[in-house]
LUMFIMAR-697889 format. One line per field, with one value per atom (N, C-alpha, C, CB): atom name; y, z, x. Coordinates in steps of 0.1 Angstrom, whole numbers, plus 2048, in hexadecimal, padded with zeros to 3 digits. Glycine has a CB too. Example, Ala and Ser with C-alpha at 12.3 -4.5 7.8 and 13.67 -1.06 7.14 Angstrom:
REM residues 2
atomo	N CA C CB N CA C CB
yy	7C7 7D3 7DF 7D3 7EA 7F5 800 7FA
zz	84E 84E 84E 85A 847 847 84F 839
xx	884 87B 884 871 880 889 881 88D
***
This chain:
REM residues 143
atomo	N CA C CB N CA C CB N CA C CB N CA C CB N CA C CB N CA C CB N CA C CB N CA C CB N CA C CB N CA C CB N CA C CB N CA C CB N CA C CB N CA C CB N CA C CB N CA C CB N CA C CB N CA C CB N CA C CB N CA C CB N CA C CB N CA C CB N CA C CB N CA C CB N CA C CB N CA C CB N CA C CB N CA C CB N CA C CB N CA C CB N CA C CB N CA C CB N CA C CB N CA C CB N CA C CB N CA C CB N CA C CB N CA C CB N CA C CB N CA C CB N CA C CB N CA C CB N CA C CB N CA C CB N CA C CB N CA C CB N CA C CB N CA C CB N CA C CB N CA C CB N CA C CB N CA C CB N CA C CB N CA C CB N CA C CB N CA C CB N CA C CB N CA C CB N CA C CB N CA C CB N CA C CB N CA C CB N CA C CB N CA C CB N CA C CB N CA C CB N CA C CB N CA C CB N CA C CB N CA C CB N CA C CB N CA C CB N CA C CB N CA C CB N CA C CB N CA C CB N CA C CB N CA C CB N CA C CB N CA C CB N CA C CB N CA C CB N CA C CB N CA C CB N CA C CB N CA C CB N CA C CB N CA C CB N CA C CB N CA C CB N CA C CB N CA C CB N CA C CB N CA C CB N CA C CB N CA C CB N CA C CB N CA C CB N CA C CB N CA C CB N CA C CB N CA C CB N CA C CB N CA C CB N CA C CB N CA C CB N CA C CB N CA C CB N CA C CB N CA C CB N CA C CB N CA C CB N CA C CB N CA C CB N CA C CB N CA C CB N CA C CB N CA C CB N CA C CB N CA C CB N CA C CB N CA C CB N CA C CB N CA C CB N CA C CB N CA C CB N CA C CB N CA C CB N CA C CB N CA C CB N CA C CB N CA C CB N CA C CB N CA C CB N CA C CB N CA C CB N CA C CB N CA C CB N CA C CB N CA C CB N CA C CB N CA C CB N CA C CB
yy	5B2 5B4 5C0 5A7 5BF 5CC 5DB 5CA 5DB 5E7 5E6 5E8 5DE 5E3 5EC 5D5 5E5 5EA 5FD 5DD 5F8 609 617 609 610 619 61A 615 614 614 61B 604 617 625 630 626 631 63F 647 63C 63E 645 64A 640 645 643 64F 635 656 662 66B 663 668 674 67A 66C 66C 673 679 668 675 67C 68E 674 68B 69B 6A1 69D 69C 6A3 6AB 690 69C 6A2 6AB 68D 6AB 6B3 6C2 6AF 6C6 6CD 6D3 6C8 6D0 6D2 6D8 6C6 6CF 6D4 6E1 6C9 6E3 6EE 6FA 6EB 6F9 703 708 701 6FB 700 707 6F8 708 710 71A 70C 71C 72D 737 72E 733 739 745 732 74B 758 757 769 75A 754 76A 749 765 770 76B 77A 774 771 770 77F 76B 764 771 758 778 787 78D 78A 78E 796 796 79C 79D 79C 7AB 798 7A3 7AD 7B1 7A7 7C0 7CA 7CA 7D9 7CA 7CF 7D8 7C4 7E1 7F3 7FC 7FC 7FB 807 802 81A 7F1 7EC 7ED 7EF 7F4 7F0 7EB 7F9 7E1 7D7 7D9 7CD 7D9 7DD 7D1 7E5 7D3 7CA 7CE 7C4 7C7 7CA 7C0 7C8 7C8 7C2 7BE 7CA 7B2 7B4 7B7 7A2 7BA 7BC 7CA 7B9 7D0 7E1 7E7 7E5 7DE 7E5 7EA 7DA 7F4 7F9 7ED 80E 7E7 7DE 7DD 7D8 7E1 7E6 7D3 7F7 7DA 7CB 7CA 7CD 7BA 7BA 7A9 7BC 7B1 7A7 7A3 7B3 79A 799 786 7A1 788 77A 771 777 768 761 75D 759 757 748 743 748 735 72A 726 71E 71D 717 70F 70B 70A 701 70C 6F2 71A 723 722 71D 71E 71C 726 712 733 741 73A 752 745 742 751 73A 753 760 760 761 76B 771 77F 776 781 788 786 78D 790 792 7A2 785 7A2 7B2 7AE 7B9 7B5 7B8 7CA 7B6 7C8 7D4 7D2 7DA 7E0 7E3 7E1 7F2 7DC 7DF 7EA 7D7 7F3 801 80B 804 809 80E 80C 80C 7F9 7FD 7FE 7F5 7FB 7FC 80C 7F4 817 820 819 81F 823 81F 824 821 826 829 826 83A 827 825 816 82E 80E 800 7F9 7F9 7EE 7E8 7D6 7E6 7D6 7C6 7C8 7B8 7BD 7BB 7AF 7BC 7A9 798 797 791 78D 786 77B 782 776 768 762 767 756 750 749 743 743 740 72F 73E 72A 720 724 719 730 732 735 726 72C 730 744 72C 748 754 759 757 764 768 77A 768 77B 78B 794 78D 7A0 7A5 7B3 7AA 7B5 7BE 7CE 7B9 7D7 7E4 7EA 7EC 7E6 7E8 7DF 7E8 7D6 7CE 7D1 7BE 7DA 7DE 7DF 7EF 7E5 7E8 7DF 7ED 7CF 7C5 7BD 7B7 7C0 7BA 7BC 7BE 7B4 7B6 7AC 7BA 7B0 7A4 7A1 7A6 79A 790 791 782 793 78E 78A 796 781 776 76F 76C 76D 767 767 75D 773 778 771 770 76E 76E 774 760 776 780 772 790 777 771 77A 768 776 77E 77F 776 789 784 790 785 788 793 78F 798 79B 799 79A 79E 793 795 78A 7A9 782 778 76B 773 76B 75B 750 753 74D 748 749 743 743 748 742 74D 741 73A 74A 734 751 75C 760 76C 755 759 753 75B 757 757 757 764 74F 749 74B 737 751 752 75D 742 765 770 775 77A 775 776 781 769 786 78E 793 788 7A3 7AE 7B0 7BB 7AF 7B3 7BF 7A8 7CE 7D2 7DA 7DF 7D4 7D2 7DE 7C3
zz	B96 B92 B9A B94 BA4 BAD BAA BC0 BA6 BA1 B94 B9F B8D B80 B82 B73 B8A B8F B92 BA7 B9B BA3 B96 BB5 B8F B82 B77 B7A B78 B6F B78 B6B B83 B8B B88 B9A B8C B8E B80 B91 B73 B67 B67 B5D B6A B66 B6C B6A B7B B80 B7A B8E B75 B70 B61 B6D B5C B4E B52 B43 B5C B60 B62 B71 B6C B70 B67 B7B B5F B4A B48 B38 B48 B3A B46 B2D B50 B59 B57 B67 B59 B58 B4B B58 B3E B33 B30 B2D B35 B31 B3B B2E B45 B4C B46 B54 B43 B3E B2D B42 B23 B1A B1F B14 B29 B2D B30 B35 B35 B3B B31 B4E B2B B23 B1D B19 B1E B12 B00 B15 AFE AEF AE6 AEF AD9 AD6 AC8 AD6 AC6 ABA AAA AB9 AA2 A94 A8F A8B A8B A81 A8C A73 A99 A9E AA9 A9D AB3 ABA AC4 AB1 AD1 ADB ADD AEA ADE AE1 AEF ADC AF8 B06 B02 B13 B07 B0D B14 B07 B1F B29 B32 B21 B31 B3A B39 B44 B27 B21 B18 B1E B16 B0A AFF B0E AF4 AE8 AE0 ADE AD7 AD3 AC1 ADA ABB AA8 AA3 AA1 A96 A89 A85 A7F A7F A78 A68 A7A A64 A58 A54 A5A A61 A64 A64 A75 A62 A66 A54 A71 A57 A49 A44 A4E A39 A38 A2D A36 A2E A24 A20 A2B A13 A0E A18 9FA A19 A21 A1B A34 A19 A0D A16 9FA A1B A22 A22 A35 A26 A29 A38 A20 A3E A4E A49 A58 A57 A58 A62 A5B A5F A6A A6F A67 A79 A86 A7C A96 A71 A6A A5F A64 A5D A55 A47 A56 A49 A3A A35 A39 A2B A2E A24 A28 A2B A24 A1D A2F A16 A10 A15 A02 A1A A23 A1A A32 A0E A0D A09 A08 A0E A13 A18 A26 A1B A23 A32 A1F A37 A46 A4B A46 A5B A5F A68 A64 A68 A6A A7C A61 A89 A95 A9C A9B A98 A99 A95 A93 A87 A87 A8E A7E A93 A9E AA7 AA1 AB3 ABE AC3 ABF AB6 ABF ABD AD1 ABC ABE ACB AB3 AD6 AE2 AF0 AE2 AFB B0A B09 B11 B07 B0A B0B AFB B0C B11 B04 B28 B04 B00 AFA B10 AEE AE8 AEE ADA AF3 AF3 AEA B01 AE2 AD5 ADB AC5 AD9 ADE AD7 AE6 ACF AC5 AD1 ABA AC4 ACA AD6 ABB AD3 AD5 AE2 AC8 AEB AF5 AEC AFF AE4 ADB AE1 AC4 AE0 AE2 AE2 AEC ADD AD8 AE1 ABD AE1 AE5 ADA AF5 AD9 AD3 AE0 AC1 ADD AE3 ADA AE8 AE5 ADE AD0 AE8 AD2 AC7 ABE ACB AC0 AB1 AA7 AB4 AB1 AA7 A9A AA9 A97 A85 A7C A7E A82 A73 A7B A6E A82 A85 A7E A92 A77 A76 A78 A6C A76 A78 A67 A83 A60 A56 A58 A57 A4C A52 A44 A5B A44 A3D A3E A40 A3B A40 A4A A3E A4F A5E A67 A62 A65 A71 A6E A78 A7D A7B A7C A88 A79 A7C A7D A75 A87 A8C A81 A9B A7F A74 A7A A61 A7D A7E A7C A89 A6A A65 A6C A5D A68 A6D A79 A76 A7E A87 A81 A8A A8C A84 A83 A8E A92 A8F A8F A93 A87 A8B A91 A81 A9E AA9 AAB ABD AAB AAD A9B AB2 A97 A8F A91 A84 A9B A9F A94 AA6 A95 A8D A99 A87 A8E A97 AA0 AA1 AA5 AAE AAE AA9 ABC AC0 ACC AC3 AD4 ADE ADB AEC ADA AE0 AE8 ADA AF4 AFF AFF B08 B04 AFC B0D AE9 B12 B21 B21 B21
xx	5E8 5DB 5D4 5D3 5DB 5D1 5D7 5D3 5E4 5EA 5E1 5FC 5DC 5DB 5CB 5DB 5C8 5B6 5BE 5AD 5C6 5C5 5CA 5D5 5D1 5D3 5CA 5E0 5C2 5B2 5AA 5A9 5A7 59F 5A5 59F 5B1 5BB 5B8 5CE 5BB 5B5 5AB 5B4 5A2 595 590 58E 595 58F 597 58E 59F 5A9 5A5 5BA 59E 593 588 58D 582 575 577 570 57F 584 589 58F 590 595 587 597 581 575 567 56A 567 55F 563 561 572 57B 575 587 577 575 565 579 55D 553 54B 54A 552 554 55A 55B 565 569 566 575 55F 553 54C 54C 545 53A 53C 534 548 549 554 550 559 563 560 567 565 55C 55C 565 554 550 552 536 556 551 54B 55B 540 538 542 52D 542 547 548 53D 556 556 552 54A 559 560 567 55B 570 57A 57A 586 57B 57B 58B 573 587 593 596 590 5A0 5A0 5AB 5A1 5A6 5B1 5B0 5B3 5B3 5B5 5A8 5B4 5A9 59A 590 597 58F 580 582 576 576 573 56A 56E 571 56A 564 573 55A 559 559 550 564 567 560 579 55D 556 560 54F 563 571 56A 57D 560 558 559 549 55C 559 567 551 574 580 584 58D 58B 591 5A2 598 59F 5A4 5B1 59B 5BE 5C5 5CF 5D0 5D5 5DD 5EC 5E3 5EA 5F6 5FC 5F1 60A 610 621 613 624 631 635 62F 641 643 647 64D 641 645 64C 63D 653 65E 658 671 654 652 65C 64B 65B 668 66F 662 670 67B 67F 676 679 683 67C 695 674 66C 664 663 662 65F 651 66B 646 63B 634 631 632 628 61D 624 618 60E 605 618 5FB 5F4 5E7 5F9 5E6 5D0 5CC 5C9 5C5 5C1 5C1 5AF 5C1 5C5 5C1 5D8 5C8 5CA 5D6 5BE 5DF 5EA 5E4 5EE 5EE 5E8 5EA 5E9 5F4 5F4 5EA 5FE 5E1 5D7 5C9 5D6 5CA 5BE 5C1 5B5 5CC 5CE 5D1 5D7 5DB 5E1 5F2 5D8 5FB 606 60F 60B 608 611 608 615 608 607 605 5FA 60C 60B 61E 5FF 61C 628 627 625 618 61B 609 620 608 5FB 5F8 5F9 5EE 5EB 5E2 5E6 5E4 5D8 5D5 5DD 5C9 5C1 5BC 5B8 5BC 5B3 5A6 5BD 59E 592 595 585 5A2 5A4 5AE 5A8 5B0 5B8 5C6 5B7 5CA 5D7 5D7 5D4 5EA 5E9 5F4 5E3 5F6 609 608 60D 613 614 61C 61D 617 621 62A 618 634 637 638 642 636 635 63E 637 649 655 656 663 649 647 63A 646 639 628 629 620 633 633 632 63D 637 635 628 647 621 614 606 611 601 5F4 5EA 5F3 5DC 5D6 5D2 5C8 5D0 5CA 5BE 5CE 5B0 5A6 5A5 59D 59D 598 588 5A2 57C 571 56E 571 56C 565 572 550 580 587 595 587 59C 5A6 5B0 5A7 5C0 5CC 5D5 5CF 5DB 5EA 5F8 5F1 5FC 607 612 600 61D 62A 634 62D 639 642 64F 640 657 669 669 66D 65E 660 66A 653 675 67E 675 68D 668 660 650 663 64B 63D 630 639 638 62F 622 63B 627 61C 611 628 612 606 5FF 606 5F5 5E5 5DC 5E0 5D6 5CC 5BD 5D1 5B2 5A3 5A7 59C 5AF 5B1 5A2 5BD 59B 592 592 590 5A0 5A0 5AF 59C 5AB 5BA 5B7 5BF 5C6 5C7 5D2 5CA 5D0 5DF 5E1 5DE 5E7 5F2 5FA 5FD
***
């Protein structure tokens, strides 16, 4: 009976400190406004319209982790057109949810973002899987 007490306390602060935690870090997170996404490059931060970017057709097919290919067309932008295609090593994308994939430099060419209703998504063709398509991408980091 007394072990069962001490593992109901022991939970019980362990949710406290969860959800303290949590609403802590709601508070300070960085937010970016709905329709649009901060650029970081060369240690400055931009901030995009995604309303304002030049938006071409982009027609291809993913494979998810069980091999199942899906069709992918909408307008977009190429990430070589906004980023620049040289002095970097690696892209980091961030959705609004922390979610976050990298791309590396020698994969720029099948990357783009998706945009759709004021939000962006990550899309890179030729992946076996596509844990890297970012959904809400909210922040480029380009490393």
């Amino acid at each position: 009976m007394k072990q069962k007490k001490i593992v109901m306390i022991v939970t019980a602060v362990l949710l406290a400190i969860t959800a303290i935690a949590a609403v802590i870090w709601l508070n300070i997170r960085p937010t970016v406004s709905e329709g649009d996404i901060v650029l970081v490059k060369n240690g400055t931060e931009q901030i995009l319209d995604l309303s304002g970017l030049t938006l071409t057709d982009i027609d291809g097919t993913i494979v998810n982790g069980k091999g199942e290919e899906r069709r992918i067309n909408g307008k977009g932008v190429h990430l070589s057109d906004m980023i620049g295609a040289s002095g970097f090593v690696q892209v980091r994308f961030a959705a609004d949810d922390e979610y976050f994939a990298v791309v590396q430099a020698d994969e720029l060419d099948n990357a783009w973002l998706l945009i759709s209703d004021d939000s962006a998504r990550l899309i890179v063709f030729g992946d076996s899987n596509a844990k890297r398509d970012v959904k809400n991408v909210v922040r480029i980091e380009v490393i």
